[in-house]
BALOMI-572968 format. One record per residue: z, x, y of N, C-alpha, C in turn; chain; residue number from 1. Coordinates in nm, 4 decimals. Layout:
<atoms>
Z X Y Z X Y Z X Y A NUM
...
</atoms>
This chain:
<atoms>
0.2311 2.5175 1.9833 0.3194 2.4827 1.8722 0.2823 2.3448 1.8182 A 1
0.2545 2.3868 1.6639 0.1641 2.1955 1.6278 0.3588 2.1370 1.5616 A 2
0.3950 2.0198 1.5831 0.4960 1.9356 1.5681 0.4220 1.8376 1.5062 A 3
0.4759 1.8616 1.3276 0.4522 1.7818 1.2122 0.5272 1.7176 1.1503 A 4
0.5126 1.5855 1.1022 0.5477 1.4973 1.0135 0.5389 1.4653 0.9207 A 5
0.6168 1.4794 0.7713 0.5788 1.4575 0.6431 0.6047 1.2927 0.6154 A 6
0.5303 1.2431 0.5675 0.5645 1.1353 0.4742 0.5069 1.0937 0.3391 A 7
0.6118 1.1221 0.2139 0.5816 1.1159 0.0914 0.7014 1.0520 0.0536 A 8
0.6381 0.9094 -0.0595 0.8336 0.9039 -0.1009 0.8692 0.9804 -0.2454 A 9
0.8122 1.0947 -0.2438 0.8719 1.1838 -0.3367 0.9237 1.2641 -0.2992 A 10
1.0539 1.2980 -0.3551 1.1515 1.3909 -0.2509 1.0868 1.5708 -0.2279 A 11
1.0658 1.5760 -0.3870 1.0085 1.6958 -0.4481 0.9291 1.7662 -0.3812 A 12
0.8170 1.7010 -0.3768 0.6966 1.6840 -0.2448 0.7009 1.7509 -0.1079 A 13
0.7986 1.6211 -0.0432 0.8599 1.6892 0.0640 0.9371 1.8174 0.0777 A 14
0.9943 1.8285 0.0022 1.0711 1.9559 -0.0493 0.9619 2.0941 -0.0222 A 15
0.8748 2.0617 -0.1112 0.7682 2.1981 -0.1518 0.6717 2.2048 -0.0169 A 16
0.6564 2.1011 0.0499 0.5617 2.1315 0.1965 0.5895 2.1647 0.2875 A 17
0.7369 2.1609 0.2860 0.8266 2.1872 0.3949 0.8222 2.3645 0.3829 A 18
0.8855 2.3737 0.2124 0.9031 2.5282 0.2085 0.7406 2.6057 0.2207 A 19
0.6464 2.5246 0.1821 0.4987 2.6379 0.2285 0.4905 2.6241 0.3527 A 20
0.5203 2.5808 0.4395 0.4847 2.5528 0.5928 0.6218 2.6737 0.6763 A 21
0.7106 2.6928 0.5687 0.7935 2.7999 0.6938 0.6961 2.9126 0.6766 A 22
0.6194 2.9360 0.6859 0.5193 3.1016 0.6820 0.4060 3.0527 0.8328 A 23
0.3613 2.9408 0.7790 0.2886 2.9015 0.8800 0.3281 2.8739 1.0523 A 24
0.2280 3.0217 1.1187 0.2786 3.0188 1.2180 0.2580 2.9120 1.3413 A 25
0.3084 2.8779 1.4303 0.3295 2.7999 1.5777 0.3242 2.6695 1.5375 A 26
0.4344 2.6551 1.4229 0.4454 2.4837 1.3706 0.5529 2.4677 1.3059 A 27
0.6467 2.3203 1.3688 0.7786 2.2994 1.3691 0.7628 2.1500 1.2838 A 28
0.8354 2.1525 1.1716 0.8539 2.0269 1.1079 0.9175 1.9394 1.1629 A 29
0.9110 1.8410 1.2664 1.0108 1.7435 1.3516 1.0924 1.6191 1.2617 A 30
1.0353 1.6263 1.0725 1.0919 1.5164 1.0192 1.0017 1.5227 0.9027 A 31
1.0863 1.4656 0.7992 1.0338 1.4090 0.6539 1.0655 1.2640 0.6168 A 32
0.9510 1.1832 0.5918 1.0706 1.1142 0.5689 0.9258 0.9755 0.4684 A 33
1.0772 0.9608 0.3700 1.0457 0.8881 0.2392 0.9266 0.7970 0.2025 A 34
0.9085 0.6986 0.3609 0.8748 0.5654 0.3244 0.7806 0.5378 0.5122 A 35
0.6929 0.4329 0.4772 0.6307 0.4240 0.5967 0.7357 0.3576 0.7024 A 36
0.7931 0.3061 0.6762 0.9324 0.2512 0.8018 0.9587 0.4060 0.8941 A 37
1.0051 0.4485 0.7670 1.0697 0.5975 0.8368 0.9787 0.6719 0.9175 A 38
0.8516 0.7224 0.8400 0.7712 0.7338 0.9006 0.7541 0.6907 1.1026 A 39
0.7030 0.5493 1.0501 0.6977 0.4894 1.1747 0.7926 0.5582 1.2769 A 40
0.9251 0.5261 1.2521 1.0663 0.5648 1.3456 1.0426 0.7235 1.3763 A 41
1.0214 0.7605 1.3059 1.0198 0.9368 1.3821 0.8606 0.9467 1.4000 A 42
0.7696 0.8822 1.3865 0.6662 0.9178 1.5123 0.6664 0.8396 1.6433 A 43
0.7611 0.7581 1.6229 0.7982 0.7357 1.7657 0.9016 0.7994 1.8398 A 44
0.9971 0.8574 1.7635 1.1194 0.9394 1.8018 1.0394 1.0750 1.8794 A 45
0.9415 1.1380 1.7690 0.8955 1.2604 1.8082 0.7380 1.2884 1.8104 A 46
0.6821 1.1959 1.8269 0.5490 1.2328 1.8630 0.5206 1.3112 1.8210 A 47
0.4514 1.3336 1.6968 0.4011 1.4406 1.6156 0.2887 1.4617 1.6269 A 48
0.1974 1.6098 1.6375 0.0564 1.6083 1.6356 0.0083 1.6178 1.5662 A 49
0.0321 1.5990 1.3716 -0.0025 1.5796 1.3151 0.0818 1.5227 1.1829 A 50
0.0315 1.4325 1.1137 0.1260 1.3812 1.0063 0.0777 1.4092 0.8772 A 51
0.1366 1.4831 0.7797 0.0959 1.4903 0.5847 0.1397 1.3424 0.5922 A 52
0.0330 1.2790 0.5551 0.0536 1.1098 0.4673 0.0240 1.1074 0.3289 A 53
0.1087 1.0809 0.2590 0.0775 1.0391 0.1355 0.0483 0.8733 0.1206 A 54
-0.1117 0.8658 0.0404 -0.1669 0.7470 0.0709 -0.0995 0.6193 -0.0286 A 55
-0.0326 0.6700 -0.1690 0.0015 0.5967 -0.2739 0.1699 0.5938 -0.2616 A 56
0.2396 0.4453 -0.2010 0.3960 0.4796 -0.1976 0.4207 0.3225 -0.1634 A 57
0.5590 0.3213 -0.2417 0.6152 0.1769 -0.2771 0.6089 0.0735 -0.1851 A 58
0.5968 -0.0367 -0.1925 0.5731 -0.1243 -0.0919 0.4803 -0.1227 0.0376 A 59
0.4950 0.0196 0.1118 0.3594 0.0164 0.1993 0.3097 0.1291 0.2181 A 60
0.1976 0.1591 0.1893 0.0954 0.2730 0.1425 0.0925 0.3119 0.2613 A 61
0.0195 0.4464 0.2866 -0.0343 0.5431 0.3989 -0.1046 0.4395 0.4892 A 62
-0.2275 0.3349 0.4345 -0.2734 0.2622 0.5538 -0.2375 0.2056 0.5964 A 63
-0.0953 0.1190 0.5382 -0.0330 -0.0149 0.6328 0.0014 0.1392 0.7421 A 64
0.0369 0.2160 0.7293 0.1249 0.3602 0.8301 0.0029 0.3538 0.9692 A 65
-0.1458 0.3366 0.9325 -0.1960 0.4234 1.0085 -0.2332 0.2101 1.1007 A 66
-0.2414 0.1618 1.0010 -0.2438 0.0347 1.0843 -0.1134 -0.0163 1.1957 A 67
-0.0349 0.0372 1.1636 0.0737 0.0007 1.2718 0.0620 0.1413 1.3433 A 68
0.0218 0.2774 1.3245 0.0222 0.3363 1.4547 -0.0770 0.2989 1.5734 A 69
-0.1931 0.2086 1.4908 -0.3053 0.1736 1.5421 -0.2205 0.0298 1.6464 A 70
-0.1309 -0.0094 1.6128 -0.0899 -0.1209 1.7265 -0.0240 -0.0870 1.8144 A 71
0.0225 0.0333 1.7948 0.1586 0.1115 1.9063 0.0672 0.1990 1.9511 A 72
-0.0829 0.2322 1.9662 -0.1216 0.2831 2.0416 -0.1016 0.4358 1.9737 A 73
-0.0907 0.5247 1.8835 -0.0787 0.6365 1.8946 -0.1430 0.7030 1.7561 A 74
-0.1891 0.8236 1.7799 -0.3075 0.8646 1.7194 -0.2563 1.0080 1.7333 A 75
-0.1827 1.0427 1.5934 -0.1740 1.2036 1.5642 -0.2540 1.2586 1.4956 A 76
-0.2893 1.3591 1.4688 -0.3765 1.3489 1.3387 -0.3317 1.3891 1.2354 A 77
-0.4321 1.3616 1.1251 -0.3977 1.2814 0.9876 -0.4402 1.3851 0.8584 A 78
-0.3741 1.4482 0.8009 -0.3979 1.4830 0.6913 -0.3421 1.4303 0.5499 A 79
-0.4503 1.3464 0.4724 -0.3900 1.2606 0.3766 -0.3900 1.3671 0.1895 A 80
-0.2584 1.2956 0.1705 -0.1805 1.3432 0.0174 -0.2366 1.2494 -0.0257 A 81
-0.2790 1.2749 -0.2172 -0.2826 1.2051 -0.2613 -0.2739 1.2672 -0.4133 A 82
-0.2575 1.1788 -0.5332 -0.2873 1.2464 -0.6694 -0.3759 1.2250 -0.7196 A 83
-0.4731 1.1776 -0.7065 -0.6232 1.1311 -0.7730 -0.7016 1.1183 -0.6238 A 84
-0.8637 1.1158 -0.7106 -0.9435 1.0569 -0.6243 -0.9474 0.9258 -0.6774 A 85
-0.9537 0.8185 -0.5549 -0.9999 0.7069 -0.5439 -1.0885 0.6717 -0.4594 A 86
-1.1033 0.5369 -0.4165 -1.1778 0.4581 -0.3309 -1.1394 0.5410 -0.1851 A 87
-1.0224 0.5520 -0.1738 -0.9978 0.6176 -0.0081 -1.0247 0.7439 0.0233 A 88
-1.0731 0.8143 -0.1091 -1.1278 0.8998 -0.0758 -1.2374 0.9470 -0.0115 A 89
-1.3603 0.8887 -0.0704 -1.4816 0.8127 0.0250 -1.4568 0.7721 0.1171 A 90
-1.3525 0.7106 0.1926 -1.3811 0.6608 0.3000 -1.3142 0.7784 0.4322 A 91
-1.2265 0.8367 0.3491 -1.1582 0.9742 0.4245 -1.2748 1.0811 0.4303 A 92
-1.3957 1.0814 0.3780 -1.4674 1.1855 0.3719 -1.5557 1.1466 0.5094 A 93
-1.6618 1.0584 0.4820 -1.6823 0.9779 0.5663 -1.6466 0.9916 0.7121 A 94
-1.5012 0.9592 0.7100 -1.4351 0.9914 0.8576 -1.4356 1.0725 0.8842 A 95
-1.4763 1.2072 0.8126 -1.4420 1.3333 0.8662 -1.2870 1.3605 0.8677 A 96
-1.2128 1.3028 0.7989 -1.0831 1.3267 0.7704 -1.0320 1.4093 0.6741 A 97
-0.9364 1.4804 0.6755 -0.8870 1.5949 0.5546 -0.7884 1.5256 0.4567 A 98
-0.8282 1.5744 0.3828 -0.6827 1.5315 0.2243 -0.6740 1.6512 0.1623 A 99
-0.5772 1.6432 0.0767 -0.5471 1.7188 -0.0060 -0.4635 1.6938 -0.1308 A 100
-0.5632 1.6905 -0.2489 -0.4893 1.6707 -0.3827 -0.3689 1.6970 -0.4399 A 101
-0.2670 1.6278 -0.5087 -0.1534 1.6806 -0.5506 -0.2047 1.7507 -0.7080 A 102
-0.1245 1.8649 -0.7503 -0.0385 1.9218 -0.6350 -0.0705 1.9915 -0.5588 A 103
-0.0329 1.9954 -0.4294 -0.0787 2.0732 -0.3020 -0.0793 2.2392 -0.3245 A 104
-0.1807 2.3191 -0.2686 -0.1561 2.5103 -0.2878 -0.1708 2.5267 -0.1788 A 105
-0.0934 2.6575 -0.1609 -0.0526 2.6570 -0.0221 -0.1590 2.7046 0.0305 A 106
-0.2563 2.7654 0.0482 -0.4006 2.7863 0.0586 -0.4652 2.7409 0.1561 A 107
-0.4870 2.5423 0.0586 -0.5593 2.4762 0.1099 -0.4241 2.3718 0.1998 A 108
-0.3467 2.3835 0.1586 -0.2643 2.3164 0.2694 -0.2950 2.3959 0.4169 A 109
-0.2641 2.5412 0.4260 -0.3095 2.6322 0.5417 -0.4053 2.5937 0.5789 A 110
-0.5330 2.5515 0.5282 -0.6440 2.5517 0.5346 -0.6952 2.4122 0.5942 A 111
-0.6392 2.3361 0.5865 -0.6343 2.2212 0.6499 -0.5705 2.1747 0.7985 A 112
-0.4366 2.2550 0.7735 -0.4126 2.3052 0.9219 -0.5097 2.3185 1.0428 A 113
-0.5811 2.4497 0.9753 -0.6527 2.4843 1.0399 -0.7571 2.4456 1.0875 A 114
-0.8283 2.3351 1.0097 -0.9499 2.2754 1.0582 -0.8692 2.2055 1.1145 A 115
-0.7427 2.1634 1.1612 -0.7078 2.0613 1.2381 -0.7364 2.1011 1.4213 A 116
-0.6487 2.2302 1.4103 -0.6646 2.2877 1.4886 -0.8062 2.3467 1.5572 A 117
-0.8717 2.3507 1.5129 -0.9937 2.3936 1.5731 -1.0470 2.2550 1.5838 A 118
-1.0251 2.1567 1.5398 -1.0924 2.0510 1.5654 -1.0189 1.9600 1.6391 A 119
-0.9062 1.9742 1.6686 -0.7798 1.9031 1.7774 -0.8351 1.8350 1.9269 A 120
-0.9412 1.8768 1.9830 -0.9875 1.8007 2.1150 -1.0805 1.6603 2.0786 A 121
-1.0760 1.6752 1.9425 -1.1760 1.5774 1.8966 -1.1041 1.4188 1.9181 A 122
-1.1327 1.3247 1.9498 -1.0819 1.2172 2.0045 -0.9989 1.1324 1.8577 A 123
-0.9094 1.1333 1.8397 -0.8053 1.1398 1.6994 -0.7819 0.9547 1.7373 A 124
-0.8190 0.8681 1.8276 -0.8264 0.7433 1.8242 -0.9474 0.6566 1.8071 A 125
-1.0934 0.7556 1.7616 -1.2016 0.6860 1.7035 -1.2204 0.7145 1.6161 A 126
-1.1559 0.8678 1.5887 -1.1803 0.8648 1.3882 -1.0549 0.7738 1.3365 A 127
-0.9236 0.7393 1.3915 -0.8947 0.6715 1.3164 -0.9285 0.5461 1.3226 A 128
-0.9624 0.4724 1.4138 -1.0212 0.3523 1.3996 -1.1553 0.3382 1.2989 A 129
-1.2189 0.4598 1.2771 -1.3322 0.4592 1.1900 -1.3197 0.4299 1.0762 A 130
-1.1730 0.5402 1.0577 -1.1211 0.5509 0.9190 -1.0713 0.4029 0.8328 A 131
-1.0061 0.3565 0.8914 -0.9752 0.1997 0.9236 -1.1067 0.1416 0.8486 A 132
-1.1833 0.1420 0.9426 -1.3350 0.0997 0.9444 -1.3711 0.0669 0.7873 A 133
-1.3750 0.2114 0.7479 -1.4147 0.2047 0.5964 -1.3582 0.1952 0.5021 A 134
-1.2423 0.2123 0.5709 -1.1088 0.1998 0.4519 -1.1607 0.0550 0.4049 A 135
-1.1349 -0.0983 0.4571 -1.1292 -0.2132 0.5025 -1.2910 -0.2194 0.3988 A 136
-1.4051 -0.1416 0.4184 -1.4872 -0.1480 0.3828 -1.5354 -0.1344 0.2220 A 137
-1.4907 -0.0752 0.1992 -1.4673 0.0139 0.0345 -1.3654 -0.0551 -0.0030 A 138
-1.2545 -0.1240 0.0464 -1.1445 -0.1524 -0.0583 -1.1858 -0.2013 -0.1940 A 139
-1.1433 -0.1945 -0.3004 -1.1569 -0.1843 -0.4436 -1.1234 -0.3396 -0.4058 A 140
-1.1338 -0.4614 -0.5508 -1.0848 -0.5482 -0.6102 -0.9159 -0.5449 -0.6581 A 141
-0.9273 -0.4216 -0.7007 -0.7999 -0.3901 -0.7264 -0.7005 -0.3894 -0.7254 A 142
-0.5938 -0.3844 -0.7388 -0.4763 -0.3212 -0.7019 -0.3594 -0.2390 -0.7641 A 143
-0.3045 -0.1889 -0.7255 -0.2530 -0.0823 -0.7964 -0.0809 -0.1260 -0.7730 A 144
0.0174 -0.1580 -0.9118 0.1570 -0.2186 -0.8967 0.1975 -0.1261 -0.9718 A 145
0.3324 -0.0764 -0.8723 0.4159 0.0381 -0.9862 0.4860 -0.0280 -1.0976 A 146
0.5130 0.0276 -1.1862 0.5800 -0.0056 -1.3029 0.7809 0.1012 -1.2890 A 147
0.8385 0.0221 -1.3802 0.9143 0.1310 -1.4012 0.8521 0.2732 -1.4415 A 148
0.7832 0.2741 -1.5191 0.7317 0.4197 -1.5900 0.6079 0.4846 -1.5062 A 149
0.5567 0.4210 -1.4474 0.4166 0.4524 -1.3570 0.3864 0.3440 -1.2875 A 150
0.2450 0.3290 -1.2922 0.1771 0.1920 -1.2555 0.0607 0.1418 -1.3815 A 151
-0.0046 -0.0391 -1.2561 -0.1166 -0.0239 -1.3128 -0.1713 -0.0980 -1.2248 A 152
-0.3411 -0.1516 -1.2840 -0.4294 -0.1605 -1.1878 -0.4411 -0.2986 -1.2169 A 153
-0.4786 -0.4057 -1.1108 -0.5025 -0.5702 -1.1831 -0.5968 -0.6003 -1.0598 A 154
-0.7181 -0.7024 -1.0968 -0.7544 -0.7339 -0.9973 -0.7081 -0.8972 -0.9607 A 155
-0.6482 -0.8927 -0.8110 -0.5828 -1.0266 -0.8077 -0.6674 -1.1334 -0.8528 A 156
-0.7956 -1.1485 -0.8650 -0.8140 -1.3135 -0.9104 -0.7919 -1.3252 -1.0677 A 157
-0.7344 -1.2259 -1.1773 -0.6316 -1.2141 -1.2941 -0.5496 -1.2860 -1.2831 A 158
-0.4843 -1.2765 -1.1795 -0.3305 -1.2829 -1.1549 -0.3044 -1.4437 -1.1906 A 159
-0.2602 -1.5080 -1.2567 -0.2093 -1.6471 -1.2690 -0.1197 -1.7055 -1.2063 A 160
0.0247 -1.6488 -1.2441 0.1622 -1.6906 -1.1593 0.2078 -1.5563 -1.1975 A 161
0.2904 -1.5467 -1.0585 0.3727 -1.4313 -1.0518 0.5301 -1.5067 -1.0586 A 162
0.6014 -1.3912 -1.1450 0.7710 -1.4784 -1.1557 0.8920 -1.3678 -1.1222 A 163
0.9481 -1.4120 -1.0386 1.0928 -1.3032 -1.0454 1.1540 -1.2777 -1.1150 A 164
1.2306 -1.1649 -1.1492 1.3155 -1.1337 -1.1788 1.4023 -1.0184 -1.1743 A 165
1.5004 -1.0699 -1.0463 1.5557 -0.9829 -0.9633 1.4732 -0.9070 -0.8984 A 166
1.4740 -0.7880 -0.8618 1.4254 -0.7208 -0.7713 1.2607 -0.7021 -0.8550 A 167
1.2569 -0.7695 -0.9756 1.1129 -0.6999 -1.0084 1.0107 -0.8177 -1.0319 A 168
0.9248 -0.8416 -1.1089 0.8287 -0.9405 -1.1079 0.7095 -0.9894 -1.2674 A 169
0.7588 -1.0567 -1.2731 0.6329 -1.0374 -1.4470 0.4894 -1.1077 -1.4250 A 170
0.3823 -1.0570 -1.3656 0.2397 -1.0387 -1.3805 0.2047 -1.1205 -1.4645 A 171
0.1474 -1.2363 -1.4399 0.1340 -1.3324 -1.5537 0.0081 -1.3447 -1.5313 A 172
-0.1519 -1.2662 -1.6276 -0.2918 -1.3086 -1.6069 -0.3136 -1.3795 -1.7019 A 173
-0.4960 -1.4429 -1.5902 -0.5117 -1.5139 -1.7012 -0.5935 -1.4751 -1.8636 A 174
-0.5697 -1.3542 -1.8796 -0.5801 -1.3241 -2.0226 -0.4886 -1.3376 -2.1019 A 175
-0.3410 -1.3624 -2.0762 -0.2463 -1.4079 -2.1358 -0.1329 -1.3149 -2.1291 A 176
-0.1997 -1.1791 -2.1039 -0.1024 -1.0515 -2.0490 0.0000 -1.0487 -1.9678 A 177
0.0635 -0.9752 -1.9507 0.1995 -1.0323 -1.8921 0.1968 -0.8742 -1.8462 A 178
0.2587 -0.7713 -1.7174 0.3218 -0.6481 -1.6999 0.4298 -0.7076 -1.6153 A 179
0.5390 -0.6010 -1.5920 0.6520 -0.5962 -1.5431 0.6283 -0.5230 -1.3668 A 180
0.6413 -0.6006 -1.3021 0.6180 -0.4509 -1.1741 0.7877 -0.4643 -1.1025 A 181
0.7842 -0.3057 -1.0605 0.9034 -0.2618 -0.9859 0.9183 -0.3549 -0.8319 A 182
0.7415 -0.4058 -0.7731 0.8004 -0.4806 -0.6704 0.8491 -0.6202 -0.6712 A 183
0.8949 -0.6318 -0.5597 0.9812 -0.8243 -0.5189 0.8951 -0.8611 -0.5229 A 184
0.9398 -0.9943 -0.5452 0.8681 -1.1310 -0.5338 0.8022 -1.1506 -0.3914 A 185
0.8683 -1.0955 -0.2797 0.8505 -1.1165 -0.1899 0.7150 -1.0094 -0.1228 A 186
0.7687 -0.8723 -0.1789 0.6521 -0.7455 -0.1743 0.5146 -0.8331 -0.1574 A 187
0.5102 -0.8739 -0.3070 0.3961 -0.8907 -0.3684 0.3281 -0.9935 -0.2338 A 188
0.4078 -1.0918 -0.2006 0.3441 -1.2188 -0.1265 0.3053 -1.1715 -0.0052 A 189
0.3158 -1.0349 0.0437 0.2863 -1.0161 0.1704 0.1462 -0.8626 0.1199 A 190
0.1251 -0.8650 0.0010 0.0117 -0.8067 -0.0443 -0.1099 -0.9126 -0.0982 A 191
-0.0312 -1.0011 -0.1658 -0.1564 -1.0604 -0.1884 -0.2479 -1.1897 -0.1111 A 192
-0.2970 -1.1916 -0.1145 -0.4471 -1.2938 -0.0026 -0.3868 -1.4462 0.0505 A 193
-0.3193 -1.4326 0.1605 -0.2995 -1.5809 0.1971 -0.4139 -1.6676 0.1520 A 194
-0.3907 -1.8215 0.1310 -0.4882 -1.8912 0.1520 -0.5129 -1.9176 -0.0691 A 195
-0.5090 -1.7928 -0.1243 -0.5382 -1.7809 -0.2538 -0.3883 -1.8158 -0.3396 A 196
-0.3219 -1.7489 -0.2873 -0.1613 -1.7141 -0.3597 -0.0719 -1.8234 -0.2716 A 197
0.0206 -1.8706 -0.2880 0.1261 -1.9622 -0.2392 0.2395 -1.9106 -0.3639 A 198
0.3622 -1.8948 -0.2517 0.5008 -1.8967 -0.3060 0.5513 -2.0236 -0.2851 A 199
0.5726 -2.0739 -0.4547 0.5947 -2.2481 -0.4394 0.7652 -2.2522 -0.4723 A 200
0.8303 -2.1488 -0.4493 0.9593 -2.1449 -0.4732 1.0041 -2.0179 -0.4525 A 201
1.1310 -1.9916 -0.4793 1.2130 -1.8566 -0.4572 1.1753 -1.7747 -0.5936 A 202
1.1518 -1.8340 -0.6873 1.0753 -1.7392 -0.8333 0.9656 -1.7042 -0.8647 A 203
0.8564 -1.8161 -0.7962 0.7211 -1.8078 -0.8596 0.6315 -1.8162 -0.7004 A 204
0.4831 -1.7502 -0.7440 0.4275 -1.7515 -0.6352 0.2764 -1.7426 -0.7878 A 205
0.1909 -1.8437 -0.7629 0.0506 -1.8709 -0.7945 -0.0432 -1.8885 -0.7183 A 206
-0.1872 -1.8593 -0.7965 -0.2669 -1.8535 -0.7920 -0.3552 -1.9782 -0.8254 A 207
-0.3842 -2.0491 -0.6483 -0.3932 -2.1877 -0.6703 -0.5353 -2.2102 -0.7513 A 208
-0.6505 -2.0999 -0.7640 -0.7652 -2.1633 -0.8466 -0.7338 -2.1772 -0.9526 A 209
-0.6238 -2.1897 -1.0095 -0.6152 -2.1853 -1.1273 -0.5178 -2.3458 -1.1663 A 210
-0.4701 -2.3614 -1.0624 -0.4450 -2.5340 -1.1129 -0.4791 -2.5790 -1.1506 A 211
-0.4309 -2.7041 -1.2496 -0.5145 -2.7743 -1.3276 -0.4626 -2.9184 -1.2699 A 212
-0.2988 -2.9227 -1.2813 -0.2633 -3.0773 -1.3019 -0.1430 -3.0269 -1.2003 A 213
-0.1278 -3.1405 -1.1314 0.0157 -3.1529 -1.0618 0.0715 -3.3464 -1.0917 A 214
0.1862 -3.3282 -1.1315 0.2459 -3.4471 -1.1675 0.3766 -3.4729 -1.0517 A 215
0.3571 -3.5554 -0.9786 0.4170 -3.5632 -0.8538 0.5757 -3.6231 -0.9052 A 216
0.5936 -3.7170 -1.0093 0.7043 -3.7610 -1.0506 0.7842 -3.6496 -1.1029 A 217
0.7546 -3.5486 -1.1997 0.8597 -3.4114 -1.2737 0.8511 -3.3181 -1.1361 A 218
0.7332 -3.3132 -1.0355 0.6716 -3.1669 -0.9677 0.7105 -3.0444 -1.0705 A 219
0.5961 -3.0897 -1.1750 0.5829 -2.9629 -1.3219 0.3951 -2.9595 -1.1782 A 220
0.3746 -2.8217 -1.2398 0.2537 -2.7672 -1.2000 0.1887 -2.6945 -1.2879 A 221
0.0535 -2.7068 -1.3446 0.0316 -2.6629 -1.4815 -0.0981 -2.6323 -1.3902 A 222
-0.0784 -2.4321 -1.4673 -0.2389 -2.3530 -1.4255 -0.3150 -2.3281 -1.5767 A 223
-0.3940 -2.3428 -1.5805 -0.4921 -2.2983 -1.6733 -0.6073 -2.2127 -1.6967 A 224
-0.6529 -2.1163 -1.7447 -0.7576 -2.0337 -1.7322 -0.8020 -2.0607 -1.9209 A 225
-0.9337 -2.1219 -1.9181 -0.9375 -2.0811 -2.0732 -0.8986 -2.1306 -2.1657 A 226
-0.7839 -2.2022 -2.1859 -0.6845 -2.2239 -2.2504 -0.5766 -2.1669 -2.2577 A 227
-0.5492 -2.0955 -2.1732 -0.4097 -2.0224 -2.1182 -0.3528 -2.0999 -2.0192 A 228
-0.2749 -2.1617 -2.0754 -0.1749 -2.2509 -1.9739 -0.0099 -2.1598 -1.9523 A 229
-0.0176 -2.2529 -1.8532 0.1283 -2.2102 -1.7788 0.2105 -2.3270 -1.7199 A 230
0.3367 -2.3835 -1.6899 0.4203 -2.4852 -1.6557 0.4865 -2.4069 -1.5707 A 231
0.5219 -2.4946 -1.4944 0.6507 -2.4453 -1.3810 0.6847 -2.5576 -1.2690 A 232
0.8047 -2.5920 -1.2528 0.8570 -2.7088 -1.1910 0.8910 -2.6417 -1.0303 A 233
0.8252 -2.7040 -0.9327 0.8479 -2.7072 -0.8216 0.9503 -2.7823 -0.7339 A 234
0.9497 -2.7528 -0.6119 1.0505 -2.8227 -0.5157 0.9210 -2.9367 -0.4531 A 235
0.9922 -3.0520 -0.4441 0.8696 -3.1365 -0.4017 0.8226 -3.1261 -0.2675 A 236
0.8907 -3.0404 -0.2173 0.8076 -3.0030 -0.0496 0.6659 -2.9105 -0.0664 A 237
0.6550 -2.8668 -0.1880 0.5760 -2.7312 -0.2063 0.4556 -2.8576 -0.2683 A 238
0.4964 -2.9427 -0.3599 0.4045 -3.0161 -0.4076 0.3224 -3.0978 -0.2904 A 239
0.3983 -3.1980 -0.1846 0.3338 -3.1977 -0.1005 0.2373 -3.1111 -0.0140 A 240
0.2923 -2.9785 -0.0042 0.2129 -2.8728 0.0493 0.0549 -2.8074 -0.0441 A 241
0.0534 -2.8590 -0.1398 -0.0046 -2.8203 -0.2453 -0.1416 -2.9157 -0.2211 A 242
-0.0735 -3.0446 -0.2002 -0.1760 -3.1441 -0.1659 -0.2620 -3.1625 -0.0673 A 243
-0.1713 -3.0631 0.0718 -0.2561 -3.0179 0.2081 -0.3931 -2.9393 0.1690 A 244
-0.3516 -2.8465 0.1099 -0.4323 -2.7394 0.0349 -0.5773 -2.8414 -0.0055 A 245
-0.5693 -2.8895 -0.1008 -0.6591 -2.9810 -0.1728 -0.7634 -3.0965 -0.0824 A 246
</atoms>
């Protein structure tokens, strides 16, 4: 009996894999669930021998999922969701790992199963460390921030200052562009590159190559790209900290 785990944070999704999988015989759904937290909690609740991951989902994608099973020691195996090909696709091929395009047919969902199963003695804690491997290897420049309406793609050294507002954030590059993203202020700071990005307050978090001037008497901080400037007044602990940096 294979004991599976969905994680997609689309409800719909979950919904429709659940209902193609009651046909499929000697396999018990032990849990669905939205978000990689959840995730996490019921593969530790129930040890699943295999998990549907969906690789694209709010705040922490399929790999932060497979990087923290990788610290708790546990290695189910992995069949990854996704709606496009990207970069992780290559690196899932590579591993010898299975995916399957949205939207899923029940077919090749079966069908994936099945190579699981015939391939199940195979040691499921060096392909994922492999997978890892290349994931880490291939990562794009990129990044991909949901929007209310969808997403989009920016590559962080764009990024100028990032600014809150409320739960969401306005994308400030240095082409002068501005997008709106659905994540926190805070999301963002634990995605983007220590060392590059500093949160110099509870609103704003920049992109220190892009400083130009710090005036220690106002603590105004002015970035520039080009002639695209930007102002923003700091707390003077951050300005001191600014100066460590330098």
């Amino acid at each position: 009996m294979i004991k599976l785990l969905i994680i997609d944070d689309e409800p719909e999704v979950r919904d429709l894999l659940s209902i193609m999988l009651r046909t499929y015989p000697d396999l018990t759904i032990i849990g669905a669930a939205a978000n990689v937290d959840e995730g996490v909690k019921m593969t530790l609740e129930e040890n699943p021998d295999l998990v549907l991951l969906d690789i694209q989902m709010p705040e922490k994608d399929g790999f932060t999922y497979l990087e923290e099973l990788r610290s708790l020691k546990i290695f189910p195996g992995i069949i990854f969701i996704t709606a496009y090909e990207n970069y992780a696709i290559r690196a899932i091929k590579n591993a010898a790992s299975d995916y399957l395009i949205k939207p899923v047919k029940k077919n090749e969902l079966f069908d994936a199963i099945e190579r699981f199963t015939i391939h199940s003695g195979r040691s499921k804690k060096s392909d994922l460390s492999e997978l890892i491997h290349l994931l880490q290897k291939t990562k794009p420049a990129r990044i991909k921030l949901n929007t209310r309406t969808g997403y989009f793609f920016v590559d962080p050294d764009d990024i100028m200052v990032i600014e809150a507002d409320g739960n969401y954030s306005h994308i400030r590059q240095i082409s002068g562009k501005t997008e709106l993203s659905t994540l926190s202020l805070g999301n963002l700071e634990r995605l983007l590159e220590t060392g590059t990005f500093l949160r110099v307050s509870r609103s704003f978090i920049i992109n220190m190559k892009y400083i130009s001037r710090v005036d220690r008497k106002t603590n105004i901080c002015e970035l520039e790209y080009e002639g695209n400037t930007h102002q923003l007044k700091i707390p003077p602990q951050k300005v001191k900290l600014l100066e460590a940096y330098y």
